[in-house]
N, C-alpha and C positions, 0 to 999 in steps of 0.2 A: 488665408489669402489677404495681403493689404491691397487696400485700395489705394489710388492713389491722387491726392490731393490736387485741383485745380492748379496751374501757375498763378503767380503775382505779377503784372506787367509791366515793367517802367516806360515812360513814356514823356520824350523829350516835347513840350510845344511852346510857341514862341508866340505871344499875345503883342497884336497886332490892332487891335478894332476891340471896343467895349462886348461886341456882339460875339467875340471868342469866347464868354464865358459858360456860352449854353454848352460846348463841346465841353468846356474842363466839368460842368458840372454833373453833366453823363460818365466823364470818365471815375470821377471822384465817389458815382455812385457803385459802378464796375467793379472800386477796393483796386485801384492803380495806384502805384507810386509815381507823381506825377514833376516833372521838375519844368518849371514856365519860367521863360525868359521873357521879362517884360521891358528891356530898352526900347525898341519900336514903340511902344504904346507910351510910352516915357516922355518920348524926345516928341510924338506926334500930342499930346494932351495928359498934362499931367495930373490934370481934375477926374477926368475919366480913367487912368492907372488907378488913384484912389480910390475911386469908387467901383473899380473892377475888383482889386484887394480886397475892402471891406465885406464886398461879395464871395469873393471867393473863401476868404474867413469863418463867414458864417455858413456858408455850404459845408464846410471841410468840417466847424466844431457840431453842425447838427446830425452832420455823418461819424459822428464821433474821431476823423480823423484830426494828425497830426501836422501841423503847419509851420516853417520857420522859413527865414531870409537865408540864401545863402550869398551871400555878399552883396554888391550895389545890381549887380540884372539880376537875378533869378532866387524862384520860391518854390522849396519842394512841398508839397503835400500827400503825406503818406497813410496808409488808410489804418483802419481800427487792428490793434492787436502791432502794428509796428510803430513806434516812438520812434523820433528824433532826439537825438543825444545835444546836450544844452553843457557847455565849460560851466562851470559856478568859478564865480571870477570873484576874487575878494576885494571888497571895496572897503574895506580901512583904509 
């Protein structure tokens, strides 16, 4: 008989307020692939996007998950065991 494996959830959320980080950091413990759109938090305080990032950063690497930009609003973070694929871009 196989068992069958839990889902993996992705889960769109859109940071709004420094205080959104408690949610992403519950989700990020869950093992969610998480993709946050941060223009709102952007355009209202861009001292506080940085330091919501830097948080969320270090949540993501001590969860051993994987973190990257994906363009100018939004950052996915994916959990242990799935990587984000990186170009290797030749800079000669």
């Amino acid at each position: 008989m196989q068992t069958q494996k839990a889902p993996t959830y992705l889960k769109a959320i859109t940071l709004r307020d420094y205080s959104d980080i408690h949610g992403v950091k519950e989700d990020i413990k869950k093992g969610m692939i998480l993709v946050l759109r941060v223009t709102p938090l952007a355009q209202k305080n861009v001292d506080e996007l940085r330091k919501a990032v830097e948080e969320i950063y270090s949540i993501a690497k001590n969860a051993d998950a994987d973190i990257a930009r994906l363009g100018e609003e939004r950052i996915i973070v994916t959990p242990s065991g799935v990587k984000i694929w990186r170009a290797e871009y030749d800079l000669k």
